[in-house]
C-alpha positions as CSV (number, residue, x, y, z in Angstrom):
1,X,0.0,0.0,0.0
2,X,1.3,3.4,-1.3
3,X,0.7,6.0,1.5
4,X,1.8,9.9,2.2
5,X,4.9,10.5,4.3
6,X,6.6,13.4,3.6
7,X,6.0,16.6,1.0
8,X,8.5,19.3,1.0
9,X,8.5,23.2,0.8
10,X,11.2,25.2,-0.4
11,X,12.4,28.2,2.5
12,X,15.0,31.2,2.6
13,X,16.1,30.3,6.2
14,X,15.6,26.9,8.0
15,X,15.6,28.4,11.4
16,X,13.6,31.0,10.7
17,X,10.9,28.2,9.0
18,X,11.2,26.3,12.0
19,X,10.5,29.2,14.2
20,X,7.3,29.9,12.1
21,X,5.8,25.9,11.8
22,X,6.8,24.9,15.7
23,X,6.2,28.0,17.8
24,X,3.1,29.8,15.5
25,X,2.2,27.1,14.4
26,X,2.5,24.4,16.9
27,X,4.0,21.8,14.4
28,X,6.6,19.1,16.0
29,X,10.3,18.6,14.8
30,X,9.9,15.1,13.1
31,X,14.1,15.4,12.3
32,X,16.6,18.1,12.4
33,X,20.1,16.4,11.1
34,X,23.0,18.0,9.4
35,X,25.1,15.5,7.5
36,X,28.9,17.1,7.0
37,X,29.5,14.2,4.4
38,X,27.1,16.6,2.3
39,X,28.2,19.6,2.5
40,X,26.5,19.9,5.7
41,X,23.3,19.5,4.2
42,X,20.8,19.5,6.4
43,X,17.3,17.8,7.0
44,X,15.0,19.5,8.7
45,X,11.3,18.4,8.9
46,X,7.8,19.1,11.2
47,X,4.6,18.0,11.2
48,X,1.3,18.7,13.1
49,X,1.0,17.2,16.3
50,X,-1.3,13.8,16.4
51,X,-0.1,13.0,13.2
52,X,3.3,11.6,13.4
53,X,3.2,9.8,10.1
54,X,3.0,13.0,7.9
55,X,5.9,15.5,7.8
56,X,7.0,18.5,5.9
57,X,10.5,19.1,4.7
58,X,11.7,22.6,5.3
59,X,14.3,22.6,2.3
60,X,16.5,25.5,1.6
61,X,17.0,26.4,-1.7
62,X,20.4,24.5,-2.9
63,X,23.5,25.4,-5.1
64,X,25.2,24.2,-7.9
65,X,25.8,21.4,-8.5
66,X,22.1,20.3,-7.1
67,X,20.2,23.7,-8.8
68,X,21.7,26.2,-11.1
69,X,21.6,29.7,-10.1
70,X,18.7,30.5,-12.8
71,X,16.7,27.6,-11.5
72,X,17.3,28.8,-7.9
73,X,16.2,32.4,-8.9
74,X,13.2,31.0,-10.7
75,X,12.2,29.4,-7.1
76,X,12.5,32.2,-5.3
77,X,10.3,34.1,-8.1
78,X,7.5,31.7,-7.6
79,X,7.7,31.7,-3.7
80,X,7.7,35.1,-3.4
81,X,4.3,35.0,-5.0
82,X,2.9,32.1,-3.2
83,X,3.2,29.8,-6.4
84,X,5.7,27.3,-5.5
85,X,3.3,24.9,-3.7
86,X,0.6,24.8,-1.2
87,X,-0.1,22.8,2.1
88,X,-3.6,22.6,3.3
89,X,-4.5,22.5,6.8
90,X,-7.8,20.9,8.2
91,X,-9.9,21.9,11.3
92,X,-12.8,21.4,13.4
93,X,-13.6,25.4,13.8
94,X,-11.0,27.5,11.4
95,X,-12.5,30.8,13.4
96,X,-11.1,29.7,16.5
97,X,-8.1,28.5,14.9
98,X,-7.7,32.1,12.9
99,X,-7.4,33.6,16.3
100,X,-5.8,31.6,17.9
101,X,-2.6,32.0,15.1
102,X,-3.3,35.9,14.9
103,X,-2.9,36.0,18.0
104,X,1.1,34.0,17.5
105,X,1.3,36.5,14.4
106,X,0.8,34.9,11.6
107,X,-0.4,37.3,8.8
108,X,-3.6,36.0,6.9
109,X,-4.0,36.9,3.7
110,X,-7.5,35.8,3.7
111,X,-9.5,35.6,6.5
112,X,-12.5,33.0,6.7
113,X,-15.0,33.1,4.1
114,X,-17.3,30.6,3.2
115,X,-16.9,28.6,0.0
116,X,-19.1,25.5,-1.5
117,X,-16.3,23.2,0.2
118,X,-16.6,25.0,4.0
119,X,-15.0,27.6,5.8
120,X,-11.8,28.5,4.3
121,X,-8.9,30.7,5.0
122,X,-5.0,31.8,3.9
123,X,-1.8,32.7,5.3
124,X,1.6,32.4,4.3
125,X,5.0,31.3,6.0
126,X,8.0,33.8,6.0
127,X,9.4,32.3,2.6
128,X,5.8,32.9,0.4
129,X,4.6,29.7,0.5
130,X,0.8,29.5,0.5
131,X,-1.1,27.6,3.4
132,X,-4.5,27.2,3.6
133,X,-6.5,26.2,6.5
134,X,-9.6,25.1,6.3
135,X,-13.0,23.6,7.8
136,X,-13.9,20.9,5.5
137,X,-18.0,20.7,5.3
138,X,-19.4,16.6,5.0
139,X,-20.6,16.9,1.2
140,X,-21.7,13.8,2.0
141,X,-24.7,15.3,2.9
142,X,-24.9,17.8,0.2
C-alpha cells in the first residue's frame, strides 16, 4: 500500500521556518540532522502534532551542483508569489483556529469566508509559500 509520508516546501532560512511551523504554528520537529558528508546538508522536517506519520521538509534552496543559479532564482520568483506549492490545513472550527494564530502573528492573507467546500482561510509562511486552513464541510450530505 502506497501511502503519504513526507511533502516538501522550499524556505529562505531553516531556522527561521522552523520558528514559524513549531512555535506559530505548533508543528513538531519530526528530524533536524546536518550531515557534513554533504556539505553539511541539512534535514529538517515538522509535522502537526497527532499526526506523526505526515511531515514536511523545510528545504533551503540548494547550489550548484544540485540547482543552477537560474533555476534557484526562478524558485525564489514563484515563492515570493505564493506559487511554489501549497499545504492545506484541516480543522474542526477554522475561526477559533484564525485567532488563535493571529494571535502568535501569523499574517492572513484571507480571512474566513465561506466557499461551496466550508470555511476556508489563507496565510503564508516567511518564505511565500501559501497555506490554507480550512474547515472541511461533510458533502456527503450535500
Amino acid at each position: 500500500m502506497i501511502k503519504l509520508s513526507t511533502a516538501q516546501l522550499w524556505v529562505h532560512d531553516q531556522e527561521e521556518a522552523l520558528a514559524f511551523y513549531t512555535q506559530k504554528l505548533g508543528m513538531e520537529v519530526r528530524a533536524d540532522v546536518t550531515l557534513p558528508e554533504l556539505g553539511n546538508f541539512r534535514w529538517l522536517t515538522v509535522g502537526p502534532a497527532g499526526q506523526p506519520d505526515i511531515s514536511i521538509v523545510l528545504m533551503a534552496i540548494p547550489g550548484p551542483p544540485v540547482m543552477d543559479a537560474e533555476t534557484a532564482d526562478q524558485v525564489r520568483a514563484l515563492m515570493a508569489k505564493g506559487f511554489a506549492g501549497t499545504v492545506f490545513l484541516t480543522t474542526d472550527d477554522v475561526h477559533a483556529d484564525y485567532e488563535q494564530l493571529k494571535s502568535r502573528g501569523v499574517e492572513f492573507t484571507e480571512a474566513p469566508e465561506e466557499r461551496p467546500y466550508g470555511i476556508d482561510s489563507g496565510f503564508r509562511d516567511p518564505s511565500g509559500n501559501s497555506l490554507r486552513l480550512t474547515q472541511v464541510r461533510d458533502l456527503s450530505t450535500v
